[in-house]
C-alpha positions in Angstrom: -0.2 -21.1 -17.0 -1.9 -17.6 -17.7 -0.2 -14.6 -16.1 -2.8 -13.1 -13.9 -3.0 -10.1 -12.0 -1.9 -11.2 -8.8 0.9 -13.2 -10.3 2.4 -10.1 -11.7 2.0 -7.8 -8.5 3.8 -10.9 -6.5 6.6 -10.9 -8.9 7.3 -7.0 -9.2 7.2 -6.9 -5.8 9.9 -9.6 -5.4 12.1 -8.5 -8.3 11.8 -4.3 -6.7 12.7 -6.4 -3.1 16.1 -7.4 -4.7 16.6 -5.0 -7.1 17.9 -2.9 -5.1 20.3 -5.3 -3.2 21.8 -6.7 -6.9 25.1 -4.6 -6.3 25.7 -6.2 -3.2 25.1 -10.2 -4.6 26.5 -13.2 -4.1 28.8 -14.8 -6.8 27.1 -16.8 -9.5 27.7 -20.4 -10.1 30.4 -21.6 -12.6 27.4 -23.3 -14.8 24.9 -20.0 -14.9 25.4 -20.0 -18.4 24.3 -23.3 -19.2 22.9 -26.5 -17.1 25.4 -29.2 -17.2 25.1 -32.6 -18.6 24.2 -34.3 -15.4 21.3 -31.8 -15.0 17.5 -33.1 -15.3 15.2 -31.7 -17.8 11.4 -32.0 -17.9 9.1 -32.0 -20.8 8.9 -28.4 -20.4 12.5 -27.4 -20.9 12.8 -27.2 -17.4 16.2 -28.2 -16.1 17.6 -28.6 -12.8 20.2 -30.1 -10.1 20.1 -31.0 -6.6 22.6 -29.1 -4.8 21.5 -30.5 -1.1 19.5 -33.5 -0.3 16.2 -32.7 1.7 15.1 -34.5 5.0 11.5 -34.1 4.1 9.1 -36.7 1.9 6.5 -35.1 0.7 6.5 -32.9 -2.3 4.4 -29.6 -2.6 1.4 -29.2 -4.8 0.8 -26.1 -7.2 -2.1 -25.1 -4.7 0.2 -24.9 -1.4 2.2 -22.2 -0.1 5.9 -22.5 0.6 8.6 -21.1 2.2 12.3 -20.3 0.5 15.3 -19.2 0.1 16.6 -18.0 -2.7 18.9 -16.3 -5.8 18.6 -15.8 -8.9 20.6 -14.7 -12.1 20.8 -13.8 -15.8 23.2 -16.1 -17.4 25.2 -13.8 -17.6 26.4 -13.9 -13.8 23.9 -10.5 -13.0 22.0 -11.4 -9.6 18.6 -9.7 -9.8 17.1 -10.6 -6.8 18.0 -12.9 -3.1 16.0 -13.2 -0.2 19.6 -14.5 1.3 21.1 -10.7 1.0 18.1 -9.8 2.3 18.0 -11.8 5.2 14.2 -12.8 5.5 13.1 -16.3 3.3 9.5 -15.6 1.2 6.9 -17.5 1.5 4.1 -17.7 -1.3 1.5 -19.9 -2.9 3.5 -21.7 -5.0 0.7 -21.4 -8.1 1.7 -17.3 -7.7 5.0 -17.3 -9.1 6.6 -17.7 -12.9 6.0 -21.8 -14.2 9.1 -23.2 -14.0 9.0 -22.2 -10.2 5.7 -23.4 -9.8 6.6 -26.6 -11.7 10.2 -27.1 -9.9 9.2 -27.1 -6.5 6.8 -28.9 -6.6 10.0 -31.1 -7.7 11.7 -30.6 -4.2 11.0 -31.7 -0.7 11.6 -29.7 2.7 15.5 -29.2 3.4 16.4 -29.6 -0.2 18.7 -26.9 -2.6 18.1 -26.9 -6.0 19.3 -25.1 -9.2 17.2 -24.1 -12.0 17.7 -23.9 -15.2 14.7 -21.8 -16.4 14.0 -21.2 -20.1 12.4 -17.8 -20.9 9.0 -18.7 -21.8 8.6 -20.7 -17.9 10.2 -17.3 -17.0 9.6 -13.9 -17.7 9.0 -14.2 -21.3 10.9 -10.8 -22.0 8.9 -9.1 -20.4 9.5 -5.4 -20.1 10.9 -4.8 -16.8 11.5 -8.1 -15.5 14.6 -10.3 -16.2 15.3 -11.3 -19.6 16.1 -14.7 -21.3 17.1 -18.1 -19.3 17.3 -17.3 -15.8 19.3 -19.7 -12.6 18.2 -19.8 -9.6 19.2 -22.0 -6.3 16.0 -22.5 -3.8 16.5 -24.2 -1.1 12.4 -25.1 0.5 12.4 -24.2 3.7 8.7 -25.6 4.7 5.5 -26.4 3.0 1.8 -25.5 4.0 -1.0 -27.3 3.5 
């Protein structure tokens, strides 16, 4: 996936949203550092876990907007951004965002948690300024537009 513009703009704004609310974070899961075993991995490098079932069936597409919650963290237990702290799910096209996002949930149906495993290159890729290396994050999809 290139980085474009817009991608970049959406995910400054969205790491500057949480950065400031990092202090105040909630705790981060016993496996940050590593996905388990029992975690599936794509092609990609991609790895994840449900965490809560979803009620929905449908899957969304790279093109469609969607609706989360979510936290992330450095493996090394940091939190760098939560749209739970801050109290208000985002909603975004889903094409807008870093890969494995973008290729994760699409993964995922309404009602569903998930963890991710995400290596650095579906990341940030180092990146100056952004989060560096693997990062975790739980998303739970909240809806899906079409």
């Amino acid at each position: 996936m290139k980085i474009t513009t817009p991608t970049i703009a959406l995910t400054c704004s969205l790491l500057l949203a949480g950065a400031a609310l990092a202090g105040d974070g909630l705790a981060a899961p016993p496996d940050v550092k590593a996905p388990p075993a029992d975690a599936q991995k794509t092609a990609s490098g991609l790895a994840s876990k449900i965490l809560k079932p979803g009620t929905g069936k449908a899957h969304p597409t790279a093109t469609d907007k969607v609706t989360v919650h979510y936290t992330g963290w450095t493996t090394d237990g940091k939190m760098f951004d939560s749209s739970i702290t801050r109290g208000t799910p985002a909603t975004f096209p889903l094409n807008r965002v870093i890969p494995g996002w973008t290729e994760g949930v699409q993964l995922m149906v309404e009602g569903e948690t998930r963890r991710f495993w995400i290596p650095v290159e579906l990341a940030y890729n180092n990146r100056p300024g952004a989060p560096a290396g693997m990062l975790v994050f739980d998303v739970e999809l909240l809806k899906i537009f079409r």
